[in-house]
Biopython code that builds the backbone (N, CA, C, O; Angstrom):
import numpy as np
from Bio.PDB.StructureBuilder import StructureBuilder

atoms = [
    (1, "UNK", "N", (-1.160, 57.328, -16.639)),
    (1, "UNK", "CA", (-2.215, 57.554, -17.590)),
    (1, "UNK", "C", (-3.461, 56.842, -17.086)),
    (1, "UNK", "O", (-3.382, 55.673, -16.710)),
    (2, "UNK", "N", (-4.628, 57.523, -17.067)),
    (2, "UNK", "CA", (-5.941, 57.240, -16.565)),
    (2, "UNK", "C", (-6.533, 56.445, -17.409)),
    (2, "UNK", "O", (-7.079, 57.046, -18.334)),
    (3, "UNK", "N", (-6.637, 55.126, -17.427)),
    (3, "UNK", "CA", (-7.558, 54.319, -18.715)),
    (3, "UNK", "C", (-9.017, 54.113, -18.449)),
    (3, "UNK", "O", (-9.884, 53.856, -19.285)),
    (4, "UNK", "N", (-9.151, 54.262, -17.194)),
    (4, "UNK", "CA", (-10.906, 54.005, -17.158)),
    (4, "UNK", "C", (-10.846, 54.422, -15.831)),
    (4, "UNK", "O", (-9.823, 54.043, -15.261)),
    (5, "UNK", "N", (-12.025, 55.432, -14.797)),
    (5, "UNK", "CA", (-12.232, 55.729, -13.483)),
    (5, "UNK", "C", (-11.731, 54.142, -12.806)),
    (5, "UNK", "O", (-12.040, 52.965, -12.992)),
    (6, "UNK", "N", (-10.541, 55.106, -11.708)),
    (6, "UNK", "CA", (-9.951, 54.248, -11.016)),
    (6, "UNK", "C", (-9.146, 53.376, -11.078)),
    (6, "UNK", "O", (-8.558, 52.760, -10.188)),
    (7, "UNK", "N", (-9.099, 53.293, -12.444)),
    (7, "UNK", "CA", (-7.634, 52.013, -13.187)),
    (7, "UNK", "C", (-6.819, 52.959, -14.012)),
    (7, "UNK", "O", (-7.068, 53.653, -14.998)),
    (8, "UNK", "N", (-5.532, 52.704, -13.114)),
    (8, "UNK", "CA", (-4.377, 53.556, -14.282)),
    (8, "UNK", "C", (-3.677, 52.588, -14.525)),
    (8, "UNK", "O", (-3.559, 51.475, -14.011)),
    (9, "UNK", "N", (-3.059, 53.269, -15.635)),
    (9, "UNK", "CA", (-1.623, 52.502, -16.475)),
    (9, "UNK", "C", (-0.159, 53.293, -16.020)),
    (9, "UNK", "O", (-0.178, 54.479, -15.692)),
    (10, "UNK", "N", (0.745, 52.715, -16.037)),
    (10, "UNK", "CA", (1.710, 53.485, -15.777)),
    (10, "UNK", "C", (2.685, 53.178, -17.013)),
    (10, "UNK", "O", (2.993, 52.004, -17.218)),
    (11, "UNK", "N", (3.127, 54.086, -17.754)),
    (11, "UNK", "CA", (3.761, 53.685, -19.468)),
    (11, "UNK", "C", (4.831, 54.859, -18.913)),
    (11, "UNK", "O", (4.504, 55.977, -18.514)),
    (12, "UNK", "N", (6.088, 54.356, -18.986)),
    (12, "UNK", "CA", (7.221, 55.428, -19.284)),
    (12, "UNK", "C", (8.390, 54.762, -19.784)),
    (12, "UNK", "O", (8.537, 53.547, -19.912)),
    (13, "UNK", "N", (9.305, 55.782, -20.088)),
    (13, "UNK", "CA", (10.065, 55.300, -21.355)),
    (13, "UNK", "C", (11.320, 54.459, -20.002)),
    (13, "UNK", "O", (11.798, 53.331, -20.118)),
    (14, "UNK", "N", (11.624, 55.624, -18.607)),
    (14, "UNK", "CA", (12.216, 55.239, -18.086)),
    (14, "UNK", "C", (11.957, 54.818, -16.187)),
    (14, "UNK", "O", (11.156, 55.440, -15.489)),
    (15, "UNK", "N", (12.707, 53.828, -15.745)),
    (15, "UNK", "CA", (12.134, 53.263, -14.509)),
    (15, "UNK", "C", (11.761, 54.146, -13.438)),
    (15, "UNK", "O", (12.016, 55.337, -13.617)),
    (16, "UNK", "N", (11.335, 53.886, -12.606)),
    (16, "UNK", "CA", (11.244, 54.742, -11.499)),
    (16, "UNK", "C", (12.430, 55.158, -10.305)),
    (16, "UNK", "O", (12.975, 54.481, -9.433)),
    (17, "UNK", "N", (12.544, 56.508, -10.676)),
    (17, "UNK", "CA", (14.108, 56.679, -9.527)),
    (17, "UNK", "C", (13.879, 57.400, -8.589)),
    (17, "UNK", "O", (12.926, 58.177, -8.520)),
    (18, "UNK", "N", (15.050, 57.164, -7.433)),
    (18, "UNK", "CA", (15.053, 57.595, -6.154)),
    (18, "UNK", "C", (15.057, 58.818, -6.688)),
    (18, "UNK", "O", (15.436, 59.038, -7.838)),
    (19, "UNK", "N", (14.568, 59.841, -5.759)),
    (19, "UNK", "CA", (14.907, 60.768, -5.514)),
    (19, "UNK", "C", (13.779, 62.119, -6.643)),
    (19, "UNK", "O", (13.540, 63.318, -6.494)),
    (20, "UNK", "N", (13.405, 61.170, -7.613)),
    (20, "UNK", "CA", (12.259, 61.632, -8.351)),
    (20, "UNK", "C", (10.750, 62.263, -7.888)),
    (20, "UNK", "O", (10.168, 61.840, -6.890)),
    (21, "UNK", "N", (10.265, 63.212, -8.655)),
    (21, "UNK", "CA", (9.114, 63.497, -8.055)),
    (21, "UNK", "C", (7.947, 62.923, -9.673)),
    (21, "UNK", "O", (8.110, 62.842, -10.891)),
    (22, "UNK", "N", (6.630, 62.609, -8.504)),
    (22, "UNK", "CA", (5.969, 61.737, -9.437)),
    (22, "UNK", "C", (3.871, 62.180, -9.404)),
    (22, "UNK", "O", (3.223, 62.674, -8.481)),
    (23, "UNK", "N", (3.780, 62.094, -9.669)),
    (23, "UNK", "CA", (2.334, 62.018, -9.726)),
    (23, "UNK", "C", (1.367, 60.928, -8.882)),
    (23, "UNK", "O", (0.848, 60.059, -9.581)),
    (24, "UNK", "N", (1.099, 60.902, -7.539)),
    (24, "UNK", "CA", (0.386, 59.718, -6.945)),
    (24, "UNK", "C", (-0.486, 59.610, -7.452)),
    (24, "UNK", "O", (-1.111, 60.641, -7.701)),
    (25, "UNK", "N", (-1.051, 58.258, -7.913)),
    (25, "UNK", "CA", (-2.571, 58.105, -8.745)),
    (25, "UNK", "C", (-2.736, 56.968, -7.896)),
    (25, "UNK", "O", (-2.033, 55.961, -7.974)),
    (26, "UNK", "N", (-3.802, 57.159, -6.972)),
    (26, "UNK", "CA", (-3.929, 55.903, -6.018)),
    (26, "UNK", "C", (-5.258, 55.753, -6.736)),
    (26, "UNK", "O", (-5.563, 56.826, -7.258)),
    (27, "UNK", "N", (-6.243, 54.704, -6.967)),
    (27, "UNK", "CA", (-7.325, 54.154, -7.120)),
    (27, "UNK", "C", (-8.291, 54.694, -6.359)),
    (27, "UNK", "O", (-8.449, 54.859, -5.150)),
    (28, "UNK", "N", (-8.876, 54.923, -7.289)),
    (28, "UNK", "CA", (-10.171, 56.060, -6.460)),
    (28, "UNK", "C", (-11.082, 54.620, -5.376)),
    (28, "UNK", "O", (-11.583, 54.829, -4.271)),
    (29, "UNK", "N", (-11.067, 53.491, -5.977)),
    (29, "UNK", "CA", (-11.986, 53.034, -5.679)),
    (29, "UNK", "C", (-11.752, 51.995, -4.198)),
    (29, "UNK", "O", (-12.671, 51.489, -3.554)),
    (30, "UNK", "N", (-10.220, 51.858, -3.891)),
    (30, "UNK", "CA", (-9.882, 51.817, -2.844)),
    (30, "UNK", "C", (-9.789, 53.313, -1.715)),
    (30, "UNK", "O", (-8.984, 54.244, -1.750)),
    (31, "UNK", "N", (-10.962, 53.061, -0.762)),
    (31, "UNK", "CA", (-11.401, 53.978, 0.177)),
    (31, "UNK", "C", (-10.888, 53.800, 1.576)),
    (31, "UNK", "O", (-10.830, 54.834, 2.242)),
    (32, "UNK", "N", (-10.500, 52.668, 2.153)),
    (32, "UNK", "CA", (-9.984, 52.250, 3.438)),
    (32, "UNK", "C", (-9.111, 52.779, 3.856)),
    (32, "UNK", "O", (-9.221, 53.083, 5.043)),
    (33, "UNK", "N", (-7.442, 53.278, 2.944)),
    (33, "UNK", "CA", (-6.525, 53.862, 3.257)),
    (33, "UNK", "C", (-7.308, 55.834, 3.073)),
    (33, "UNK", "O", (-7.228, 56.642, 2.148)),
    (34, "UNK", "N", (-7.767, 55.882, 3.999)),
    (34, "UNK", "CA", (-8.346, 57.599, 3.808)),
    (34, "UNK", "C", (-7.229, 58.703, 3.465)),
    (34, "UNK", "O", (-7.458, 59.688, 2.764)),
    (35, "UNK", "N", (-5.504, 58.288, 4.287)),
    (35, "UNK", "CA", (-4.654, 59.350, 4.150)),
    (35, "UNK", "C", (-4.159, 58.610, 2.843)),
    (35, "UNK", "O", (-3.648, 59.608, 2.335)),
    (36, "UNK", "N", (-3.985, 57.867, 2.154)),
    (36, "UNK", "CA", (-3.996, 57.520, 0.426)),
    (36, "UNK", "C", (-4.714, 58.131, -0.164)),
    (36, "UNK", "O", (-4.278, 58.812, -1.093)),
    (37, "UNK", "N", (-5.890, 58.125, 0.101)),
    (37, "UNK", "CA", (-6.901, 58.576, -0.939)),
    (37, "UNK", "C", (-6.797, 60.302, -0.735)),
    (37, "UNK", "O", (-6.827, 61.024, -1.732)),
    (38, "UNK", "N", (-6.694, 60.788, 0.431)),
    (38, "UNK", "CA", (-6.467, 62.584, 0.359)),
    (38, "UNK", "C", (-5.119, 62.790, -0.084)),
    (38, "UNK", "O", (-4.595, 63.757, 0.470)),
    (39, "UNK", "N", (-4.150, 61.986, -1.182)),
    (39, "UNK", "CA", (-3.308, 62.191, -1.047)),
    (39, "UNK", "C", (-2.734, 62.006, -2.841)),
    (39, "UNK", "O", (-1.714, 62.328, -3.450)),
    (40, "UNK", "N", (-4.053, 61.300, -3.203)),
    (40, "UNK", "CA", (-4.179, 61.159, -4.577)),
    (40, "UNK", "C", (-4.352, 61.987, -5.233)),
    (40, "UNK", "O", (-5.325, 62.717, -5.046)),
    (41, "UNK", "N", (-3.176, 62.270, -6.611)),
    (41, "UNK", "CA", (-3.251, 63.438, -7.149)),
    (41, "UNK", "C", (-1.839, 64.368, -6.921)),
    (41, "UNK", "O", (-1.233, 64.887, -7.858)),
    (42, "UNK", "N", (-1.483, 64.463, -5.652)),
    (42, "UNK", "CA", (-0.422, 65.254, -5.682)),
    (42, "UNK", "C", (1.016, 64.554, -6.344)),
    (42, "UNK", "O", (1.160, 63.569, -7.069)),
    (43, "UNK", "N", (1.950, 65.466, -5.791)),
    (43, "UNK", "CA", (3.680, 65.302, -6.233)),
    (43, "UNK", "C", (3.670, 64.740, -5.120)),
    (43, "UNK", "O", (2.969, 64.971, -4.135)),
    (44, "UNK", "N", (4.629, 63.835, -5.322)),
    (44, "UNK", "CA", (5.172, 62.857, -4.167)),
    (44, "UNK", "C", (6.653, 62.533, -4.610)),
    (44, "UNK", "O", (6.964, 62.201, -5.754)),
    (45, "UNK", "N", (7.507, 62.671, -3.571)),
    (45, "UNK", "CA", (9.237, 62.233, -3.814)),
    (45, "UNK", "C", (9.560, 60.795, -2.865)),
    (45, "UNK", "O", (9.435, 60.514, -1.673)),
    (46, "UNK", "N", (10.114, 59.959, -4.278)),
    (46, "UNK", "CA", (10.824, 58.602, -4.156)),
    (46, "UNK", "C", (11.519, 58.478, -3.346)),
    (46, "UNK", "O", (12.608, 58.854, -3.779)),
    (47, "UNK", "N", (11.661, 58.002, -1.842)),
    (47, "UNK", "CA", (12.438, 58.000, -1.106)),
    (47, "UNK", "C", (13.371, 56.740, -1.496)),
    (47, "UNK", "O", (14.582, 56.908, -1.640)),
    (48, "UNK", "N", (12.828, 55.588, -1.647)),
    (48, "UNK", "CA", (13.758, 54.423, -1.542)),
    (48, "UNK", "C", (12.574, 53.613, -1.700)),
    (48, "UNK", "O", (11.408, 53.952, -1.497)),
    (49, "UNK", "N", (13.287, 51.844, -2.317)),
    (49, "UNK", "CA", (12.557, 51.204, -2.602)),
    (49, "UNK", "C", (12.764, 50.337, -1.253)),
    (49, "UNK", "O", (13.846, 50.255, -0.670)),
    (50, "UNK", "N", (11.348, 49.581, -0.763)),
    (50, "UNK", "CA", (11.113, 48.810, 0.159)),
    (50, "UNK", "C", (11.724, 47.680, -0.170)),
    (50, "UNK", "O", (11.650, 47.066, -1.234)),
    (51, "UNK", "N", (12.532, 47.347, 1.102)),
    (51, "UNK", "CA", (13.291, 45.853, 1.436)),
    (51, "UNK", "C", (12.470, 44.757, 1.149)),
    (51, "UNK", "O", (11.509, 45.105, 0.462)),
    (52, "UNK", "N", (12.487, 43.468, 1.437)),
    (52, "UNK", "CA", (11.524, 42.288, 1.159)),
    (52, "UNK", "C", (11.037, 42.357, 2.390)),
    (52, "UNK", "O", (9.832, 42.406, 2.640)),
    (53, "UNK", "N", (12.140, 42.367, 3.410)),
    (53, "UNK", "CA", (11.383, 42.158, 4.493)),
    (53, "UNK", "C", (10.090, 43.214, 5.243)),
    (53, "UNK", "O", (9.554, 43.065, 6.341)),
    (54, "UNK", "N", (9.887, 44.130, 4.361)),
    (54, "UNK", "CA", (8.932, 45.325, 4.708)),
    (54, "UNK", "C", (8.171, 45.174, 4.038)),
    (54, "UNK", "O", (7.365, 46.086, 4.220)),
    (55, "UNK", "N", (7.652, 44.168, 2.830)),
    (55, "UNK", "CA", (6.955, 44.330, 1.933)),
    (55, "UNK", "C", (7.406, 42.706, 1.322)),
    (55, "UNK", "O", (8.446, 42.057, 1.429)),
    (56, "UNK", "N", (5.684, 42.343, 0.440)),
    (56, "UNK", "CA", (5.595, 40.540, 0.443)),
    (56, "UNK", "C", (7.074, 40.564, -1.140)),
    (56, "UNK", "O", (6.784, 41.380, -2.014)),
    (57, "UNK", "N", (7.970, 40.031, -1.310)),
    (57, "UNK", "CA", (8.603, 40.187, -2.250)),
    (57, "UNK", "C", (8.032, 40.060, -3.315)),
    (57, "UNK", "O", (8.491, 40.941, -4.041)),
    (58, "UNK", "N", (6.892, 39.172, -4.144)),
    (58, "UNK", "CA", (6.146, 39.307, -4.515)),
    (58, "UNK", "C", (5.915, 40.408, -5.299)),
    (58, "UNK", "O", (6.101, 40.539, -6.509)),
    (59, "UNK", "N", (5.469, 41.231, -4.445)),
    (59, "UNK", "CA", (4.551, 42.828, -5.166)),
    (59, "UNK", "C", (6.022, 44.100, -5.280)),
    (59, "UNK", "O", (5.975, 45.324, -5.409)),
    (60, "UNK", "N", (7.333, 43.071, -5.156)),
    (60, "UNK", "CA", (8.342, 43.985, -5.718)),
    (60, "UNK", "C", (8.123, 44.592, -7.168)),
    (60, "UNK", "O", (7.680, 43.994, -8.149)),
    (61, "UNK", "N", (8.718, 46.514, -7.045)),
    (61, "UNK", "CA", (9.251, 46.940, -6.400)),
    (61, "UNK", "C", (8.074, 48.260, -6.053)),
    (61, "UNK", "O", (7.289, 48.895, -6.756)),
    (62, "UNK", "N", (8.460, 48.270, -4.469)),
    (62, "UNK", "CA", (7.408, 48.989, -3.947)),
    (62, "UNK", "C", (8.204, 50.150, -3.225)),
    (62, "UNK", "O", (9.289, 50.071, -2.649)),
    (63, "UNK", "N", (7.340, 51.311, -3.415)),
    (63, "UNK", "CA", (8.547, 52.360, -3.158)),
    (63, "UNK", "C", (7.991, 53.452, -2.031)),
    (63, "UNK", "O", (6.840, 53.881, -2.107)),
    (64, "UNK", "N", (8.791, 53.812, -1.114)),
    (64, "UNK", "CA", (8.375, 54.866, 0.153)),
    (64, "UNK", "C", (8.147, 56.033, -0.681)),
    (64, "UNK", "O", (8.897, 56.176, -1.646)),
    (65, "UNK", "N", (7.318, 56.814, -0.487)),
    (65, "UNK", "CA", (7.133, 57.944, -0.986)),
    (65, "UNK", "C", (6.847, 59.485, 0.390)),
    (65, "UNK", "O", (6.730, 59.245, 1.592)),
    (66, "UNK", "N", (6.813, 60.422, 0.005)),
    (66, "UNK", "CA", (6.451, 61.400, 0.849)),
    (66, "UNK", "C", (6.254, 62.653, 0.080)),
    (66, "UNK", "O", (6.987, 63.294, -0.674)),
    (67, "UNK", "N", (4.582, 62.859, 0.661)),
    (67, "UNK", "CA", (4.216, 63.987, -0.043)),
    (67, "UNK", "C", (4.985, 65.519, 0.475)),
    (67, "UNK", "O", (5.671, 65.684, 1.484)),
    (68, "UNK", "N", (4.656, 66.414, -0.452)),
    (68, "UNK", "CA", (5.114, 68.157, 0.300)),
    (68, "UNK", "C", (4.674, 68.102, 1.766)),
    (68, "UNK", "O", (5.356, 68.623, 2.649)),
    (69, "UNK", "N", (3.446, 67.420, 2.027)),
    (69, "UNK", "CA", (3.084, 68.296, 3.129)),
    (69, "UNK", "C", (3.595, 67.237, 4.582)),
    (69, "UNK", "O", (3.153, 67.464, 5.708)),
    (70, "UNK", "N", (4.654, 66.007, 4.263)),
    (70, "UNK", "CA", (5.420, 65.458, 5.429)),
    (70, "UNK", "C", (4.615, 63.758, 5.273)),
    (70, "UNK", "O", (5.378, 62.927, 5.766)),
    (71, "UNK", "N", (3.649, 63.272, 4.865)),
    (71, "UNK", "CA", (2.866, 62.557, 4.397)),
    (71, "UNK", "C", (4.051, 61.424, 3.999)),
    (71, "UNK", "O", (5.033, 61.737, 3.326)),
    (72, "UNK", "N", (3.812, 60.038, 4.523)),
    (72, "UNK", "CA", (4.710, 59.111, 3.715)),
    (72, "UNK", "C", (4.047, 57.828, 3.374)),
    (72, "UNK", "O", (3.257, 57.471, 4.248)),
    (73, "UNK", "N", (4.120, 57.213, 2.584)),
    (73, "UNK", "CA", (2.964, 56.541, 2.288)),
    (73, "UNK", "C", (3.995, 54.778, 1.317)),
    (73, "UNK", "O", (5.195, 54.505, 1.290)),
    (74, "UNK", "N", (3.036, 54.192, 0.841)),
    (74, "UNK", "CA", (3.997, 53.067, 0.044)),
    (74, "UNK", "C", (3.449, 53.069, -1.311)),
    (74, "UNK", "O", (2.236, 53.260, -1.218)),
    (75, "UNK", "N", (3.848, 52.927, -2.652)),
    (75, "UNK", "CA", (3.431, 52.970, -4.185)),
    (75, "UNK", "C", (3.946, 51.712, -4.599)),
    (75, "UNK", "O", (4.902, 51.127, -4.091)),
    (76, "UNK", "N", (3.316, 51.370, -5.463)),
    (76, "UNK", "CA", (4.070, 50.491, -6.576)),
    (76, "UNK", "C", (4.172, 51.709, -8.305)),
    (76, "UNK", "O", (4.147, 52.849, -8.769)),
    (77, "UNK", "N", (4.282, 50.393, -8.529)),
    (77, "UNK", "CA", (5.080, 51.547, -10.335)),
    (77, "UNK", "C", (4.108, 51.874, -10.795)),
    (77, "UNK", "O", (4.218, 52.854, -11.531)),
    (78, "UNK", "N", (2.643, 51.262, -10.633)),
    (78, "UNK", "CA", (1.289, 51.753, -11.584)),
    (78, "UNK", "C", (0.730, 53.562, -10.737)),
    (78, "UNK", "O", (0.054, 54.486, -11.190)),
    (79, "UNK", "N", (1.301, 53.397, -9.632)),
    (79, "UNK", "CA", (0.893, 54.341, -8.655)),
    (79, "UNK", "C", (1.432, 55.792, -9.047)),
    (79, "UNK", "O", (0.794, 56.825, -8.839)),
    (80, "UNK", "N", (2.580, 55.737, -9.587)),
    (80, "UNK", "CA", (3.349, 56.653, -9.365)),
    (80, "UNK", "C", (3.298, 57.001, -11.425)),
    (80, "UNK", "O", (3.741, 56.217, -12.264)),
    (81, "UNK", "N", (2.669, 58.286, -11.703)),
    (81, "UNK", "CA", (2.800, 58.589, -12.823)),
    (81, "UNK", "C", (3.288, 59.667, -13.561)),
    (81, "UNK", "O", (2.780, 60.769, -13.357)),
    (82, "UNK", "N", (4.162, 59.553, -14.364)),
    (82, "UNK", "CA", (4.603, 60.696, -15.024)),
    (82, "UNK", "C", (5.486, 61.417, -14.025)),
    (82, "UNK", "O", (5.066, 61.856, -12.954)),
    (83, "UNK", "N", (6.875, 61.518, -14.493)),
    (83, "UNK", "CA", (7.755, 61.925, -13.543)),
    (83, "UNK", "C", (7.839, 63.648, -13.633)),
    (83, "UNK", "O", (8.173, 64.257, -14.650)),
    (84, "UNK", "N", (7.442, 64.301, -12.278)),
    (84, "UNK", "CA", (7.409, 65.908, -12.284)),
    (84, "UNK", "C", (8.918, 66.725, -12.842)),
    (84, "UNK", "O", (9.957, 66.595, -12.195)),
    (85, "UNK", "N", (8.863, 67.434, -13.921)),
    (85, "UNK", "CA", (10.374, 67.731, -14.321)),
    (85, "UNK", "C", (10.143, 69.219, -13.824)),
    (85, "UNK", "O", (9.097, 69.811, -14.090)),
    (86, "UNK", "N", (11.198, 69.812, -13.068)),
    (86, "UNK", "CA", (11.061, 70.979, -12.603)),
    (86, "UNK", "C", (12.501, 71.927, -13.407)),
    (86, "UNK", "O", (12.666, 73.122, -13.163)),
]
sb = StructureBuilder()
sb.init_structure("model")
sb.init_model(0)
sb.init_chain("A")
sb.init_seg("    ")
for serial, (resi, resn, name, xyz) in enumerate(atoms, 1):
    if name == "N":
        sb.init_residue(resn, " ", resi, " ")
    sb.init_atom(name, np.array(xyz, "f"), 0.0, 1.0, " ", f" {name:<3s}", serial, name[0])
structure = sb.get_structure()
């Protein structure tokens, strides 16, 4: 859910699962990652959540994602919105 340009919320009833397809909402206002930002907006599928050692444990749980078009990228839970039900 979009609360103000560039800041989302992520509200769901249930956690984020493998194998799920999701809504990438990357922050408009982070521009540096360019293949993030062309990438914001689409369906993206949960591959698996990142180890510690791939990611600061800290900013657990952070999850591999990959768009339709072969694209793989890293999310956290605010990133990933509204799970696609097909």
């Amino acid at each position: 859910m979009k609360i103000r340009p560039g800041v989302y919320e992520t509200i769901r009833a249930e956690p984020v699962r493998v194998g799920g397809r999701y809504v990438f909402c990357y922050p408009e206002e982070f521009v540096t990652l360019t293949d993030y930002t062309a990438h914001a907006g689409q369906t993206v599928t949960v591959l698996r959540q990142l180890t510690d050692d791939k990611c600061d444990p800290e900013c657990q749980p952070i999850w591999l994602i990959r768009a339709d078009d072969g694209w793989e990228g890293h999310a956290n839970n605010d990133e990933l919105d509204d799970e696609v039900r097909q």
